[in-house]
C-alpha positions, 0 to 999 in steps of 0.5 A: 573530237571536241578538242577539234571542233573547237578547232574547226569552228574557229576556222570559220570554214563552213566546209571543216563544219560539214566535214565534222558533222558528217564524220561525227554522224558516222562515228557515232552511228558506228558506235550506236550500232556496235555497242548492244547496249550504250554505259552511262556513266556520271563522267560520260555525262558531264564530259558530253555537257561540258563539250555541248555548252562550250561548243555551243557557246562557241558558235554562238558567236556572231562572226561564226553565226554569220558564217552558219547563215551563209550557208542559205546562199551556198548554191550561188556561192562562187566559191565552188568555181574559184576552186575549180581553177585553182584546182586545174592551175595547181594540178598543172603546176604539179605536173612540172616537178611531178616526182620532187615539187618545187619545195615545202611553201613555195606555191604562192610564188609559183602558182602565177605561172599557171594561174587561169585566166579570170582568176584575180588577185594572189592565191595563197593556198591550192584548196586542196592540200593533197594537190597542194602537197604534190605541187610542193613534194612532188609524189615522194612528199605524197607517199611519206605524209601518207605513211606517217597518216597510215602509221596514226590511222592504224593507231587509232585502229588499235585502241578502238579494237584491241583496247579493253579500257573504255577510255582508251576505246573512246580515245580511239574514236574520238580521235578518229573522227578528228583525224577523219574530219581533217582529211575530208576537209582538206579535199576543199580547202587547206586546214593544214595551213590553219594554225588552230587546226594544224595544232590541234591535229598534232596534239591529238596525234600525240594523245593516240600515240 
């Protein structure tokens, strides 16, 4: 979880932030609520610092904390409008090649053929990487990626119920509330496309796995 909040804050994507905070919130309340009693251990302690200070020094960052200051302004923020129409343009390209796609990066040249009128300057990414992968790979790419994330998701699953050592348990949960933190953000904007973000996400893949 701290691996990949460190790579969703320097996203600086004020959506991959409140998607972290909201999966950490519910993993850690299921957690709370789970265990009768919570162990603390000297390890459990210092890892927790360790994670607090280094994030903490992270997003004290002043890019980052102008990022955060933004988010006062977030109701007249246009943002929400420019996605909503590269949202109705990505879903109309979709619809093209509804079963195959156009093929894997190929939306910034197709797009422009549904690109809403208003809508200025070239768009890279759909804001929204599930209607981003349909508009690519077509329902066939949809339904593989989607197998591959059921095949993690219940790996994770696994080490959280059946695991009897602490550590893998809490690999579990972590590595959940990374995962879960990824694909609420990708409802909004395109943390796949995202170096830091992609990278870490197959890292912790590897590490459940």
């Amino acid at each position: 979880s701290a691996l990949m909040a460190v790579a969703l804050i320097l996203s600086c994507s004020r959506g991959a932030w409140l998607s972290l905070a909201l999966t950490t919130a519910l993993g850690v309340a299921w957690m709370h609520f789970r265990r009768r009693q919570p162990v603390w251990s000297r390890r459990v302690v210092l890892s927790v610092c360790v994670a607090a200070v280094g994030i903490g020094l992270l997003a004290s960052q002043p890019p980052i904390l102008a990022r955060v200051v933004s988010l006062l302004d977030a109701p007249s923020d246009q943002s929400f409008q420019i996605r909503w129409m590269v949202w109705q343009g990505a879903w109309h390209l979709a619809r093209e090649h509804l079963l195959i796609g156009h093929g894997l990066g190929s939306f910034a040249a197709a797009f422009p053929r549904h690109q809403p009128l208003g809508l200025h300057g070239e768009v890279a990414q759909a804001f929204n990487e599930y209607l981003q992968l349909v508009a690519e790979l077509g329902l066939v790419g949809l339904v593989v990626v989607g197998l591959i994330a059921f095949l993690l998701i219940r790996r994770l699953a696994r080490l959280i119920r059946f695991s009897h050592t602490p550590w893998k348990r809490a690999l579990g949960l972590g590595g959940l509330i990374g995962v879960g933190a990824v694909a609420v953000h990708s409802l909004g904007d395109y943390p796949a496309q995202i170096p830091a973000v992609a990278f870490t996400l197959a890292a912790i893949a590897g590490l459940v796995s």
